[in-house]
VMD Tcl script that builds the backbone (N, CA, C; Angstrom):
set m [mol new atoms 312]
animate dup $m
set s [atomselect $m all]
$s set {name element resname resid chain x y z} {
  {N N UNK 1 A -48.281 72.442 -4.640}
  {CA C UNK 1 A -48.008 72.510 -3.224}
  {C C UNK 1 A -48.834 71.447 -2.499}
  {N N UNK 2 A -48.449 70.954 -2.045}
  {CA C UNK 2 A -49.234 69.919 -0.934}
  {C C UNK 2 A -49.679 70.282 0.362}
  {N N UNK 3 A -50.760 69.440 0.554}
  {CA C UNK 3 A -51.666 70.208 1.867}
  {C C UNK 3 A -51.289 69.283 2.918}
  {N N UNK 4 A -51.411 69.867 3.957}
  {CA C UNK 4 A -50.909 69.337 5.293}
  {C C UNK 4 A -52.227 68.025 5.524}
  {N N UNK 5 A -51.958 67.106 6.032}
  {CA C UNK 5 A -52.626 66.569 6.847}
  {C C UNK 5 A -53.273 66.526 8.264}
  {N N UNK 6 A -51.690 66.298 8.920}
  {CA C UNK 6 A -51.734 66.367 10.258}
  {C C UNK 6 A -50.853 67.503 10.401}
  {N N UNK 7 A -50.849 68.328 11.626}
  {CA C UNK 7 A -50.223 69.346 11.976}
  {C C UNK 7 A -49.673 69.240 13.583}
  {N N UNK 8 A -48.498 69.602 14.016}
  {CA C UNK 8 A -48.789 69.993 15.727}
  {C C UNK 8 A -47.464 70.938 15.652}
  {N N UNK 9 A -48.110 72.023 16.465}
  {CA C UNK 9 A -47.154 72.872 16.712}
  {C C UNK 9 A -46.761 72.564 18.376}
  {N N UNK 10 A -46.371 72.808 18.674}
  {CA C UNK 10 A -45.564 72.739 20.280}
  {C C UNK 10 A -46.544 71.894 21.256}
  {N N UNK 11 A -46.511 70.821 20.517}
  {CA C UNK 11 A -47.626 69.499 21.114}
  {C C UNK 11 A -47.053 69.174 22.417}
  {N N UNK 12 A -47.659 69.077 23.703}
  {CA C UNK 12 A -47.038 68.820 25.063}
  {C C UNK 12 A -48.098 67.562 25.646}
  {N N UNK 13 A -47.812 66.788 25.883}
  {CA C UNK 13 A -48.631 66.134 27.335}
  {C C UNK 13 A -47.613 65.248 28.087}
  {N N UNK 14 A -48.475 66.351 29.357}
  {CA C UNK 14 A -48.197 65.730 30.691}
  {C C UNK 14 A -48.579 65.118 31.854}
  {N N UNK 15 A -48.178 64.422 32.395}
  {CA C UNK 15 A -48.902 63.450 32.792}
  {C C UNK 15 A -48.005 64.239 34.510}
  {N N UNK 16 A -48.785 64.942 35.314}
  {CA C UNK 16 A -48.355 65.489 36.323}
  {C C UNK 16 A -46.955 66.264 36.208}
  {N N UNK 17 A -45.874 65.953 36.840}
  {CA C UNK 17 A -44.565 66.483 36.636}
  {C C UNK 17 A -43.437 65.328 35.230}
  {N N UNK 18 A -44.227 64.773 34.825}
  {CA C UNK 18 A -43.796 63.729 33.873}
  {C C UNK 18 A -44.086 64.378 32.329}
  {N N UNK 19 A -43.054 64.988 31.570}
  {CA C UNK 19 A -43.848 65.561 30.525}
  {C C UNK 19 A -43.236 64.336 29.478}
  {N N UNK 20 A -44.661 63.709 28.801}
  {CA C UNK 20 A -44.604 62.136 27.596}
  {C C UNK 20 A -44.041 62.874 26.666}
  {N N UNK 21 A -44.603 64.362 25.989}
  {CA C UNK 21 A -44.691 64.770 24.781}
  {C C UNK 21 A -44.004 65.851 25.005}
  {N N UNK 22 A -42.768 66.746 25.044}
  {CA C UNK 22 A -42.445 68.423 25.405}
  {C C UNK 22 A -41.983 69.067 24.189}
  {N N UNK 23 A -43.277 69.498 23.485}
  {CA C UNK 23 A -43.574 70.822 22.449}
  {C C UNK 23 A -42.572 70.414 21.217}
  {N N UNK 24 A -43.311 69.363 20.687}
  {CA C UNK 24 A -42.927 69.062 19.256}
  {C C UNK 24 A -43.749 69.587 18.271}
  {N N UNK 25 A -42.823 69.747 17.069}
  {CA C UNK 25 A -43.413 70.337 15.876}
  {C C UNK 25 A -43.067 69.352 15.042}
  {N N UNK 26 A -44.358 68.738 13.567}
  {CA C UNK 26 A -44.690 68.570 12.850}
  {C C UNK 26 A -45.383 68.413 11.657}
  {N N UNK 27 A -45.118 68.382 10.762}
  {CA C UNK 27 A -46.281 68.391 9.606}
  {C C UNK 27 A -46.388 67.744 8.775}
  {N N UNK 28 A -47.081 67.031 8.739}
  {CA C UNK 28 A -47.339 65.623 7.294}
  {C C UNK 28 A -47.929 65.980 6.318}
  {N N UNK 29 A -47.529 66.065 5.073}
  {CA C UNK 29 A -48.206 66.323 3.865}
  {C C UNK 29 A -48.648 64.936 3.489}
  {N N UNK 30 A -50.359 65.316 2.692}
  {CA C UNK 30 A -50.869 64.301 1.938}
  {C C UNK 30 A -49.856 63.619 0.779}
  {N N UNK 31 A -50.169 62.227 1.167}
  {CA C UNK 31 A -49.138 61.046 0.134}
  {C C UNK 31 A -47.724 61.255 0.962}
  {N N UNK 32 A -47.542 61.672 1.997}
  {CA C UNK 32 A -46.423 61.271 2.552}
  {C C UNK 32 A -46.117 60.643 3.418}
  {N N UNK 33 A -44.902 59.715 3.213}
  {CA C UNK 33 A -45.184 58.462 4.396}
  {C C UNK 33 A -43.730 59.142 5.504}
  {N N UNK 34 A -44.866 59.097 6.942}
  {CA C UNK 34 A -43.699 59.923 7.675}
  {C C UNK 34 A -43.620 58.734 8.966}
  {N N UNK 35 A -42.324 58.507 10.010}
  {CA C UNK 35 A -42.491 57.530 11.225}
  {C C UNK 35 A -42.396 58.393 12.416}
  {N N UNK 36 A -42.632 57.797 13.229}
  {CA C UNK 36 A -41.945 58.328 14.243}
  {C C UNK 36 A -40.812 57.267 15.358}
  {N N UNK 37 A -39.378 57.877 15.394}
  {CA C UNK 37 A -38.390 57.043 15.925}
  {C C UNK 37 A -38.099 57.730 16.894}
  {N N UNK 38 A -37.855 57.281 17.996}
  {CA C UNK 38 A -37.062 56.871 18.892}
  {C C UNK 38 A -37.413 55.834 19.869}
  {N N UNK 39 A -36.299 55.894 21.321}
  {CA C UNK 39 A -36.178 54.957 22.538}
  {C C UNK 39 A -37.405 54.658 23.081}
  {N N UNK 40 A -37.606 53.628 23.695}
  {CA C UNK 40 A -38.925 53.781 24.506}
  {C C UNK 40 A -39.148 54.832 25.501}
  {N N UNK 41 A -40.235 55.491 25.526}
  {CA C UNK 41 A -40.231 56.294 26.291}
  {C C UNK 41 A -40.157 58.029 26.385}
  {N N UNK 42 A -40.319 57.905 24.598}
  {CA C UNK 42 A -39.944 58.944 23.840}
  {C C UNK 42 A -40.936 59.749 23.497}
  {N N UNK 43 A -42.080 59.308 23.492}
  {CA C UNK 43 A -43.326 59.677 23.705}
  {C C UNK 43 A -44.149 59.533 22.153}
  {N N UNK 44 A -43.252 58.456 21.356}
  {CA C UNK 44 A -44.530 58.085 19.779}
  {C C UNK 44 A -45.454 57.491 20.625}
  {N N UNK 45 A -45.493 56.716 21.021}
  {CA C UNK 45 A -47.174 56.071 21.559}
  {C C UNK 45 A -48.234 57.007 21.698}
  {N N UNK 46 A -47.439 57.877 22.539}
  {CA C UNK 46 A -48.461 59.232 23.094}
  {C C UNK 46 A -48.808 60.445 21.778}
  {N N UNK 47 A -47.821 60.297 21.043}
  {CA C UNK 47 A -48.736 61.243 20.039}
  {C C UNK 47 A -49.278 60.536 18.967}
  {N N UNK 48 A -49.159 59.154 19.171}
  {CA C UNK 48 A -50.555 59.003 18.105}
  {C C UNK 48 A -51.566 58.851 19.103}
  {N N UNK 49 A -51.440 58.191 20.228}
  {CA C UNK 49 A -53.124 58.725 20.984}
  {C C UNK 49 A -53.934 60.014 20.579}
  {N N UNK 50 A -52.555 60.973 20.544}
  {CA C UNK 50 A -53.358 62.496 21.050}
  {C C UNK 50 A -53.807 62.676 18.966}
  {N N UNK 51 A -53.089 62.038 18.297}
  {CA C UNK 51 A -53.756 62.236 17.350}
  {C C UNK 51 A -54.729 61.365 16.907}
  {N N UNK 52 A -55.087 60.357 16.789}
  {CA C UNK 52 A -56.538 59.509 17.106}
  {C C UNK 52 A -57.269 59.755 18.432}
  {N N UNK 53 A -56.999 60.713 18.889}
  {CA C UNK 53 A -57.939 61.492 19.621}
  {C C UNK 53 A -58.344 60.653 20.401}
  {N N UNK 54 A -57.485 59.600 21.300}
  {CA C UNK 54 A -57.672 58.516 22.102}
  {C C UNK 54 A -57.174 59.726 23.587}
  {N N UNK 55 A -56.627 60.572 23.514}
  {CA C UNK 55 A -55.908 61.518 24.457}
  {C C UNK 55 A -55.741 62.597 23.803}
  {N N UNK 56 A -55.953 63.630 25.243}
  {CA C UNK 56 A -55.916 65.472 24.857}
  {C C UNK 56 A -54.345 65.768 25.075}
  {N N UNK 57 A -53.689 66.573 24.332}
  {CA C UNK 57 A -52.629 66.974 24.423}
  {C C UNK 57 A -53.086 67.836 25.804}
  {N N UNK 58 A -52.688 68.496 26.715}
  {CA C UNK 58 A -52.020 69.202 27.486}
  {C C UNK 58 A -51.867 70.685 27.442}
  {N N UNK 59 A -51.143 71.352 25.875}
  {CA C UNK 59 A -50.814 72.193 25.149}
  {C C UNK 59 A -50.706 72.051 23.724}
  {N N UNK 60 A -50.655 73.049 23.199}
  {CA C UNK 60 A -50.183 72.890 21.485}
  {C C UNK 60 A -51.583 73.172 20.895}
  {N N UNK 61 A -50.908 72.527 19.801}
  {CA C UNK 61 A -51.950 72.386 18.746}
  {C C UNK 61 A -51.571 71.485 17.513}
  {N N UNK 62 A -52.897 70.636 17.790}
  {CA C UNK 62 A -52.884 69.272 16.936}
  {C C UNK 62 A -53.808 69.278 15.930}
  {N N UNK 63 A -53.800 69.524 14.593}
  {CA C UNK 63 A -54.563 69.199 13.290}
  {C C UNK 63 A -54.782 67.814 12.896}
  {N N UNK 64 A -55.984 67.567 12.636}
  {CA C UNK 64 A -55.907 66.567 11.559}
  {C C UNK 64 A -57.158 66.657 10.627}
  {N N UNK 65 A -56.473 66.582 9.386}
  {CA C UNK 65 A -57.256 67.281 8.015}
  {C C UNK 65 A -57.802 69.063 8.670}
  {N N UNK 66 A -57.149 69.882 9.334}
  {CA C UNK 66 A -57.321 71.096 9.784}
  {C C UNK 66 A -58.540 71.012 10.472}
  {N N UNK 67 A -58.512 69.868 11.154}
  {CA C UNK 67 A -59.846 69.612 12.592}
  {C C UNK 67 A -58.604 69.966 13.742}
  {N N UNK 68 A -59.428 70.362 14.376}
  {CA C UNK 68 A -58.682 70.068 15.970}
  {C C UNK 68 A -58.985 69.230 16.927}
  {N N UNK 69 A -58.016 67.905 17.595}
  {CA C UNK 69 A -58.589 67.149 17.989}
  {C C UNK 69 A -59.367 67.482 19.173}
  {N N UNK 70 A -59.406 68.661 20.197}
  {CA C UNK 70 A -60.110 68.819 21.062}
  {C C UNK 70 A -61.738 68.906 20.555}
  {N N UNK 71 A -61.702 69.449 19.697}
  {CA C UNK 71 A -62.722 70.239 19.048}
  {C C UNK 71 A -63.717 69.411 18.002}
  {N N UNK 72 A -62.813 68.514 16.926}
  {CA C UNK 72 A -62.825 67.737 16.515}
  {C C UNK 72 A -63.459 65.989 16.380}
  {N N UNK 73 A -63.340 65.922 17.704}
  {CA C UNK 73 A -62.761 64.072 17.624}
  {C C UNK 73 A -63.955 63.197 16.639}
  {N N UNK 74 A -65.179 63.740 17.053}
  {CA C UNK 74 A -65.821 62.578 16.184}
  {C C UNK 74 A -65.590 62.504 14.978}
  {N N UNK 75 A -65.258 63.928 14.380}
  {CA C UNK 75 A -65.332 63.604 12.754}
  {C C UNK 75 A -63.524 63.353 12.164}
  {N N UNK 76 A -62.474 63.389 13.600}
  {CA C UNK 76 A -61.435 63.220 12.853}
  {C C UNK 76 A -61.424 61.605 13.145}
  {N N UNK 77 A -61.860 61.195 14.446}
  {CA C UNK 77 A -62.379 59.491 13.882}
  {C C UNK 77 A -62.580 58.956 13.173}
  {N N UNK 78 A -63.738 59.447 12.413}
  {CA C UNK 78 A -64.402 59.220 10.852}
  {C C UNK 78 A -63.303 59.191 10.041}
  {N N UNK 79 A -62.403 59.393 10.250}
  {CA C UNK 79 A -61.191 59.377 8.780}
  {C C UNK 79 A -60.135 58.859 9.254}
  {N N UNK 80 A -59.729 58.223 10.194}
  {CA C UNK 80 A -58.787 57.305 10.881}
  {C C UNK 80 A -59.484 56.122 10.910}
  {N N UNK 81 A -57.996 55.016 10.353}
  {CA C UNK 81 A -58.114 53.659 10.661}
  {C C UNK 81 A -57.075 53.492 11.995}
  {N N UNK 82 A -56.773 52.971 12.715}
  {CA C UNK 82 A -55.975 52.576 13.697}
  {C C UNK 82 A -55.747 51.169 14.087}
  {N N UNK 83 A -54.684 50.833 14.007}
  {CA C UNK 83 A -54.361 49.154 14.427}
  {C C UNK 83 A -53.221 49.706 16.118}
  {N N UNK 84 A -53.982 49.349 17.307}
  {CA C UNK 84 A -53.750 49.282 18.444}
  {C C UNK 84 A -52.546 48.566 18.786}
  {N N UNK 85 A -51.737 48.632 19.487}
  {CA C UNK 85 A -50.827 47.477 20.203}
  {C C UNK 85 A -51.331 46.965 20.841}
  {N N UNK 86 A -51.946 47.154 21.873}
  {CA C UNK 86 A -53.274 46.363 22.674}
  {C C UNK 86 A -54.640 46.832 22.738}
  {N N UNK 87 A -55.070 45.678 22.848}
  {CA C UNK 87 A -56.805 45.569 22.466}
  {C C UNK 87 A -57.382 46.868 23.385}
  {N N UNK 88 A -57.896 47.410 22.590}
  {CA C UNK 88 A -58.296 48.605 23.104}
  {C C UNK 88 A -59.796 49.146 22.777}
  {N N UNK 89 A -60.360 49.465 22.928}
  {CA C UNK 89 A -62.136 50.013 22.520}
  {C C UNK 89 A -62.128 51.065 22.584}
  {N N UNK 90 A -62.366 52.351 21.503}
  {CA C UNK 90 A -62.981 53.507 21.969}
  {C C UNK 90 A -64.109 53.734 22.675}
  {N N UNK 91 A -63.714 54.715 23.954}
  {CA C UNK 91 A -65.063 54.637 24.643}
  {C C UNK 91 A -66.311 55.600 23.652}
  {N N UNK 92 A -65.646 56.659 22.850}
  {CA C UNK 92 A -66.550 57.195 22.177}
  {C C UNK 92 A -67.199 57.053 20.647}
  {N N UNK 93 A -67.075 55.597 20.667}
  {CA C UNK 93 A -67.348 55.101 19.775}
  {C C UNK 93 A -68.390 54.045 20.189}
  {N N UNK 94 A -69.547 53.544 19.407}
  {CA C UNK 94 A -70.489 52.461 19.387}
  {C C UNK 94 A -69.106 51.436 18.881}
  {N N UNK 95 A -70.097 49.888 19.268}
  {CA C UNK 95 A -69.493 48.876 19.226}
  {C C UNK 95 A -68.886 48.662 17.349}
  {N N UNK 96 A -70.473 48.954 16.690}
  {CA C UNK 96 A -70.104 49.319 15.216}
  {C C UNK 96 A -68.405 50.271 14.520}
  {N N UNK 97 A -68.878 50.968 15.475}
  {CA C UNK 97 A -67.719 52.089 15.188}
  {C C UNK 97 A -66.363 51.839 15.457}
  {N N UNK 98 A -66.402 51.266 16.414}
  {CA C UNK 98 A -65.008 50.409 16.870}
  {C C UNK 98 A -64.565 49.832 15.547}
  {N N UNK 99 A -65.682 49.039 15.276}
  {CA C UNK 99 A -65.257 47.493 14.268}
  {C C UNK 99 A -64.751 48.659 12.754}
  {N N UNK 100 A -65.774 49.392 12.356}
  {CA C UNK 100 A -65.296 50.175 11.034}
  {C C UNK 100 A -64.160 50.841 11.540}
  {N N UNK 101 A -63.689 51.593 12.236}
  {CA C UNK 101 A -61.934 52.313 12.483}
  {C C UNK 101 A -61.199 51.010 12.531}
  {N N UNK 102 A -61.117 50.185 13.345}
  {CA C UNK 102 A -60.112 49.123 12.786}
  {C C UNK 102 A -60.237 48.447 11.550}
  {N N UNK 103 A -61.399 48.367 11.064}
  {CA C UNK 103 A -61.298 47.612 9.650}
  {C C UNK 103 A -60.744 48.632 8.622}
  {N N UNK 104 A -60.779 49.867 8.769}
  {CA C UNK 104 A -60.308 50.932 7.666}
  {C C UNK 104 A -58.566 50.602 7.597}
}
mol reanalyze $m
mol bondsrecalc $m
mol representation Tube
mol addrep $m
């Protein structure tokens, strides 16, 4: 049986009366390569924020390696690499820390 990675049950964010994300479910098993498709505007950008813990979901519930990113973030950092679309800095990260998540 394979173990989950990432998890979100009825993942929401909203951005005032604008909902990016409205209560998706997923689950990635380890060694599986999963995408996310659609239109612009569909809200993939926004859930990999909320899962590199660059942004709080709203609602739901978001796993990664069975951390929660609210709860979570520094140590689900520690195990994310991330390549940005634009140049971006974690603010909760040292300058070091920046450089090791993008180099991973």
């Amino acid at each position: 049986m394979m173990s989950s990675i990432i998890q979100a049950l009825n993942l929401t964010k909203k951005y005032g009366d604008l909902s990016a994300v409205d209560g998706i479910d997923f689950d990635i098993s380890k060694g599986e390569t999963f995408g996310f498709l659609g239109p612009n505007g569909a809200g993939k950008t926004t859930t990999m924020k909320m899962i590199y813990c660059f942004i709080e979901p709203t609602s739901g519930i978001l796993t990664v390696q069975d951390l929660h990113v609210i709860n979570d973030r520094r140590r689900i950092k520690s195990y994310l690499g991330v390549v940005p679309q634009d140049d971006s800095l974690d603010p909760d990260l040292t300058v070091y820390g920046n450089l090791i998540t993008y180099s991973r």
